[in-house]
C-alpha positions in Angstrom: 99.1 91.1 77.9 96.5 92.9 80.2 97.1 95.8 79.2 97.6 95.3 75.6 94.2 93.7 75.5 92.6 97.0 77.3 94.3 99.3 74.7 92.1 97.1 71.8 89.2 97.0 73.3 87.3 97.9 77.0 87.7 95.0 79.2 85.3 92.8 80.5 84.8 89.7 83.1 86.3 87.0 81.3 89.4 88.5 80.3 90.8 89.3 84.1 92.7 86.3 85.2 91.4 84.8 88.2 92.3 85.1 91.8 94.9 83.0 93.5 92.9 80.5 96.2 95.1 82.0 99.3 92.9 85.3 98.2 89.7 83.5 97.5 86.6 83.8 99.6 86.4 80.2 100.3 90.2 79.5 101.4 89.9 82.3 103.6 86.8 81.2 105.3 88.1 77.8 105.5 91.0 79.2 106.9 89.4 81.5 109.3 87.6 78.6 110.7 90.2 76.5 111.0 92.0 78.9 113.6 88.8 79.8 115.2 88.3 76.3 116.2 91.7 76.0 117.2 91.3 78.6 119.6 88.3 77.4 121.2 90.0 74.3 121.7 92.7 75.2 123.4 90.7 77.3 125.9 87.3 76.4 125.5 85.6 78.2 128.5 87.5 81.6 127.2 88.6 81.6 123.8 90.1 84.7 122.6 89.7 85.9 118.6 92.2 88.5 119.6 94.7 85.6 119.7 93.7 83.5 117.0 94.2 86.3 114.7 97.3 87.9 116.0 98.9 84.4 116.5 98.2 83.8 112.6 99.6 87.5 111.9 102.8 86.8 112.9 103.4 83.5 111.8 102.0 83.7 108.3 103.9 87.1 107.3 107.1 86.3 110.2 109.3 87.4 107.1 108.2 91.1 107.2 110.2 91.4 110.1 114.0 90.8 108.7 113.0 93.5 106.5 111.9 96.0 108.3 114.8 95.7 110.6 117.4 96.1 107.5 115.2 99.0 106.8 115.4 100.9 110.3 119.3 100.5 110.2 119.3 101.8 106.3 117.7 104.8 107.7 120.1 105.3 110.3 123.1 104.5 108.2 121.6 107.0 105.3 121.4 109.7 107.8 125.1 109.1 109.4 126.0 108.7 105.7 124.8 112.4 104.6 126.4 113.8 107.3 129.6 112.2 105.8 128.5 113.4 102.5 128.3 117.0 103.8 131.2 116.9 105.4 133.5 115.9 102.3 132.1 119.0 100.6 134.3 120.9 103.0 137.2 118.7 102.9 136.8 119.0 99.1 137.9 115.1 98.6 135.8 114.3 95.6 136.4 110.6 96.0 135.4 110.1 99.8 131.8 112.4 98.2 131.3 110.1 95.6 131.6 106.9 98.4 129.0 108.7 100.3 126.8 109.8 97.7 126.6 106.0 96.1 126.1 104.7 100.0 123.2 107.3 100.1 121.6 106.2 97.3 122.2 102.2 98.1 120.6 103.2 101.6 117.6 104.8 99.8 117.2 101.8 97.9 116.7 99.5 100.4 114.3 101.5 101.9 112.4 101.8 99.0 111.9 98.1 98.5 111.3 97.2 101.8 108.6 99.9 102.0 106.9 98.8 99.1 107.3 95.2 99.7 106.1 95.2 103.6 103.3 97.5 102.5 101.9 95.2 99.7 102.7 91.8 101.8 100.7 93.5 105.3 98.3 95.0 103.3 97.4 91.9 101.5 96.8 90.3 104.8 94.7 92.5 106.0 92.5 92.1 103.3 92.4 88.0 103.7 91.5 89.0 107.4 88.5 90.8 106.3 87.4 88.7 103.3 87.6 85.5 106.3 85.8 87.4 108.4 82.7 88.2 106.5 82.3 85.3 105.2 82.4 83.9 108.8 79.7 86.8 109.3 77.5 85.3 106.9 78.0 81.9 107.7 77.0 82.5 111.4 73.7 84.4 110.5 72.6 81.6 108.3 73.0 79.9 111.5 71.6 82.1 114.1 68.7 81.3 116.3 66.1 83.8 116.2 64.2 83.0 119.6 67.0 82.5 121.7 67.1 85.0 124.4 71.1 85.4 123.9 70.7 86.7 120.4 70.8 90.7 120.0 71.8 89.9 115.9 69.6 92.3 114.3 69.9 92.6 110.4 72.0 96.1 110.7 74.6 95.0 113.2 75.0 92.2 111.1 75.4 94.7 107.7 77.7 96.9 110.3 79.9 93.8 110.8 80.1 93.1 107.2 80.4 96.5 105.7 82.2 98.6 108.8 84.0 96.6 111.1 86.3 94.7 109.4 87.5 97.4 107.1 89.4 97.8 110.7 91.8 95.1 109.6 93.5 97.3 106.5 94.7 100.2 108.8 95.7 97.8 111.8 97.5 95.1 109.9 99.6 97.7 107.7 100.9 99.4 110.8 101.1 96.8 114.0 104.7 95.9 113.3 105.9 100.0 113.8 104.4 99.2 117.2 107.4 97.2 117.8 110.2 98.2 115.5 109.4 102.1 115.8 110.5 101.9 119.5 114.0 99.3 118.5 114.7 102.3 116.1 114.5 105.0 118.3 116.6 103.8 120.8 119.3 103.4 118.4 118.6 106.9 117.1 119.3 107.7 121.0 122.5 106.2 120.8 123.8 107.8 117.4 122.5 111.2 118.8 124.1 111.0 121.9 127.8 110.2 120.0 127.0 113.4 117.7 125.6 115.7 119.9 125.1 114.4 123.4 123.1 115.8 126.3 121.2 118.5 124.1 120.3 115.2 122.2 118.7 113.1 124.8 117.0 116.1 125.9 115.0 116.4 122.4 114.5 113.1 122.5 112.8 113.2 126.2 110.4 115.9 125.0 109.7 113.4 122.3 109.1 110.1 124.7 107.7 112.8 127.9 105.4 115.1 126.0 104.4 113.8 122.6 104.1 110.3 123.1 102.1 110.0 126.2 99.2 112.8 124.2 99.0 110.1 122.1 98.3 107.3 124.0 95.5 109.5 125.4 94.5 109.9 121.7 94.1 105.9 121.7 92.0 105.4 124.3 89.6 107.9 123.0 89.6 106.3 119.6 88.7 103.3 120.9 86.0 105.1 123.0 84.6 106.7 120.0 84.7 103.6 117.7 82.9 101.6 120.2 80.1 104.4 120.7 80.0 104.6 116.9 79.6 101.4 116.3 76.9 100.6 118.4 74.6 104.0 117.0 75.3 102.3 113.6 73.7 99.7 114.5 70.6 100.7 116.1 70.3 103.7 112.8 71.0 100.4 110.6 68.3 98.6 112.3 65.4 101.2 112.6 66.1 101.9 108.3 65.9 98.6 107.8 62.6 98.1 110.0 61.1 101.8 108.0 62.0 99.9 104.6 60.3 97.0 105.4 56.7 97.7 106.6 57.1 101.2 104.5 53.3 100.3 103.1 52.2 99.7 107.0 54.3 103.4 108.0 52.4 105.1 105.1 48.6 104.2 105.6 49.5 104.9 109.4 51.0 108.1 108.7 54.2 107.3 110.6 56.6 108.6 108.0 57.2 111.6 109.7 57.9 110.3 113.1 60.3 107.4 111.5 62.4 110.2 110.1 62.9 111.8 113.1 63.9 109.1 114.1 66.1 108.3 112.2 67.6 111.6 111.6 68.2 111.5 116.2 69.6 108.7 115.6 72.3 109.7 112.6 73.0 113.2 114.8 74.6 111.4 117.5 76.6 109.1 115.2 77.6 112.1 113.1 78.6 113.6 116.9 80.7 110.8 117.6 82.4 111.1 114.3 83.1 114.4 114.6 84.8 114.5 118.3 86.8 111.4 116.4 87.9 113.7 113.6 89.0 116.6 116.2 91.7 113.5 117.7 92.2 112.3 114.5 93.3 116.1 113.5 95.3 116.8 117.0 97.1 113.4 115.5 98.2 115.1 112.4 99.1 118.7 113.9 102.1 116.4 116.6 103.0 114.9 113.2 104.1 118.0 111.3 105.3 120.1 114.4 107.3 117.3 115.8 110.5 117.7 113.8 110.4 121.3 114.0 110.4 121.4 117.8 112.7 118.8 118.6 115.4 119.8 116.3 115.1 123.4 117.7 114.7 122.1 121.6 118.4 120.2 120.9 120.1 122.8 118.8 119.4 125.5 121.1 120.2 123.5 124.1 123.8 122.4 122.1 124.5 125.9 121.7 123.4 127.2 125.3 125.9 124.1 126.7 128.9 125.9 124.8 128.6 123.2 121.9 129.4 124.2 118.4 127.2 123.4 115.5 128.5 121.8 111.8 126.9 121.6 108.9 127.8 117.8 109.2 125.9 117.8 112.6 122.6 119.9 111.4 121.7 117.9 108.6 122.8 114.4 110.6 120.6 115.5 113.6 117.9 116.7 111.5 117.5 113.4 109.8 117.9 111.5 112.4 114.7 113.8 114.0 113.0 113.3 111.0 113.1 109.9 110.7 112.1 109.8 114.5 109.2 111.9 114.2 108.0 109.5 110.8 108.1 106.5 113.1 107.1 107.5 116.7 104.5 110.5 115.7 103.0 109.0 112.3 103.9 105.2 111.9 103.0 104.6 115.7 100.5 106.9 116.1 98.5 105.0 113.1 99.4 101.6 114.7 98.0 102.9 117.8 94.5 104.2 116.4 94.7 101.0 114.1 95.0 98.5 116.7 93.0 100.4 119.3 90.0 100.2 116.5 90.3 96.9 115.3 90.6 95.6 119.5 86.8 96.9 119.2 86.0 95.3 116.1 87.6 91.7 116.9 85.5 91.7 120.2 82.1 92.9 118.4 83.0 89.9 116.0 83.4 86.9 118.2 80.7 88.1 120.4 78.8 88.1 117.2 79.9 84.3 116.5 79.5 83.2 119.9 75.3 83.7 119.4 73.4 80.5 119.8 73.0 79.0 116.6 69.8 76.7 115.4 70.1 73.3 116.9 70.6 70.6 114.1 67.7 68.6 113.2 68.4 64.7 114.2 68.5 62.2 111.4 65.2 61.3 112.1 63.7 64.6 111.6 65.2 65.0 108.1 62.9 65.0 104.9 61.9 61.6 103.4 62.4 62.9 99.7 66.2 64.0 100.9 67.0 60.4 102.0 66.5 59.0 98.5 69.6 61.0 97.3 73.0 62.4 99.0 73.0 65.4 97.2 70.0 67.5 96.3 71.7 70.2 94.0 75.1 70.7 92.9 76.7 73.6 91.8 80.2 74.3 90.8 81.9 77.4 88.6 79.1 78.9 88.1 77.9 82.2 87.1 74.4 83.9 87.9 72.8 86.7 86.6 69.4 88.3 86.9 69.6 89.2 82.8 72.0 89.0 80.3 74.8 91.5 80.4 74.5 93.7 77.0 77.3 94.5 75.1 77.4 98.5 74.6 79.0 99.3 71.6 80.3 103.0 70.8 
């Protein structure tokens, strides 16, 4: 019906359906709230946001997991099954191909779905995460006590918080479960190399867990290095605009402008540097991704062959998928959980140091307005809708 009615006529507001309350602003909060104070329950001298959210994580989305392990064995089984499939093209048995070739396509199948389906569900979450969280962001500076020597919340960490950090929560939530199921995979690739092409196997598979995997734990650390030096220059460049916008009258009668800018643009060159030494990792990430495959399937063929092994067709293209499917999980899916994680460990900790400010002490009942104790409520507001003017229809 959607998108018949856009093929009549341009949409507008009041013809998109509304959002579901598990995705609304409000439920989230609520929500968010909820496990916050959970947490700081259970451990009230050191409670941990890291927890809280991870604990909620895995327990809302638990079934993610059944189907991302039926997808790691569909991708064994499909590579196993071309191998097969290869293999009856020598033997010339049409029926024993046309087994494999419907057990290929079942195996891709299942993949499919589960991609799509894990993607959207983990995705979805991590956009609750970060819909909770600013609204806990605003809800806190409402609160926030502006003489209290604990409070370092200027107005652009707080717009950092809101706009930068949590956009963490996407990248981190899609791919924290490969951090798991990547390595359960590749130990059973291990074992279905090792029955195909032993030794030479495990020995590609070393280079993979001895010299690719430990670079990028290195390139981790240093993301989460960078994102916590970035971070904080956003902040302070977030700050001093605000402060140049604000008393812009007092900057020009003083003639300041020119000092504020260079400022400001000091400032924006050091955050620009710390972007740019985490693109250069970010780029070092990509080049083990597509080289990966290429050198591990060359390290074990040549060692198969140097061992007095013989090479089929059936092995090359089982091997090679197999590699291939390694190198997805360990070199891309991994390697994104990693920088994901590693980011959003920064974010989480700026966040609850953010809501662990001294707030405003509430007033006592005695110190509440005269007029306000004549009535419960003093305005009352539901499903409404505010503009500045009224929206124009445009006609063509």
């Amino acid at each position: 019906p959607l998108i018949q009615l856009g093929n009549q006529k341009p949409l507008e507001e009041e013809d998109l359906p509304d959002i579901r309350i598990v995705d609304s602003s409000k439920f989230n909060a609520d929500y968010f709230q909820t496990i916050w104070n959970q947490e700081r329950e259970r451990n009230p001298h050191q409670p941990s946001l890291h927890r809280a959210i991870l604990k909620d994580f895995l327990t809302s989305i638990w079934y993610v997991q059944p189907m991302m392990c039926l997808a790691a064995a569909a991708k064994i089984a499909q590579a196993l099954v071309l191998g097969y499939l290869i293999q009856s093209f020598e033997t010339g048995n049409a029926a024993e191909g046309y087994l494999w070739a419907a057990l290929l396509v079942l195996c891709g199948l299942v993949i499919l779905f589960e991609h799509h389906h894990v993607f959207f569900t983990t995705w979805r979450k991590g956009m609750q995460l970060r819909i909770s969280c600013v609204a806990a962001i605003y809800n806190k500076s409402l609160k926030l006590s502006s003489t209290h020597q604990d409070t370092a919340a200027s107005a652009g960490k707080i717009m950092n918080l809101a706009s930068n950090d949590v956009e963490r929560f996407l990248l981190a939530s899609l791919f924290v479960n490969y951090l798991f199921w990547s390595p359960m995979q590749s130990i059973a690739i291990l074992a279905v190399g090792w029955t195909s092409l032993g030794p030479a196997f495990a020995a590609g598979f070393a280079l993979l867990l001895f010299g690719f995997l430990p670079f990028q734990f290195y390139l981790s650390h240093k993301f989460a290095f960078f994102r916590s030096q970035t971070a904080a220059i956003t902040d302070r460049r977030g700050t001093f605009v605000q402060q140049a916008v604000q008393g812009v009258r007092v900057m020009k009668m003083s003639g300041y402008e020119w000092r504020f800018l260079d400022r400001i643009e000091q400032i924006r060159k050091q955050e620009i540097e710390q972007i740019t030494k985490a693109n250069r990792l970010k780029a070092w990430n990509e080049t083990l991704f597509f080289s990966a495959n290429v050198i591990i399937s060359m390290t074990i063929f040549v060692i198969h062959v140097a061992i007095g092994g013989t090479l089929t067709p059936r092995d090359v293209f089982t091997v090679y998928t197999l590699v291939n499917v390694l190198q997805l999980e360990m070199t891309k899916h991994v390697a994104l959980g990693i920088m994901g994680v590693s980011e959003v460990y920064v974010s989480i900790q700026r966040i609850q140091a953010f809501l662990e400010f001294p707030e405003i002490p509430s007033p006592q009942p005695n110190q509440r307005d005269s007029k306000l104790e004549q009535s419960d409520v003093a305005m009352s507001l539901q499903a409404v809708n505010c503009y500045w003017n009224d929206v124009k229809k445009v006609t063509t």
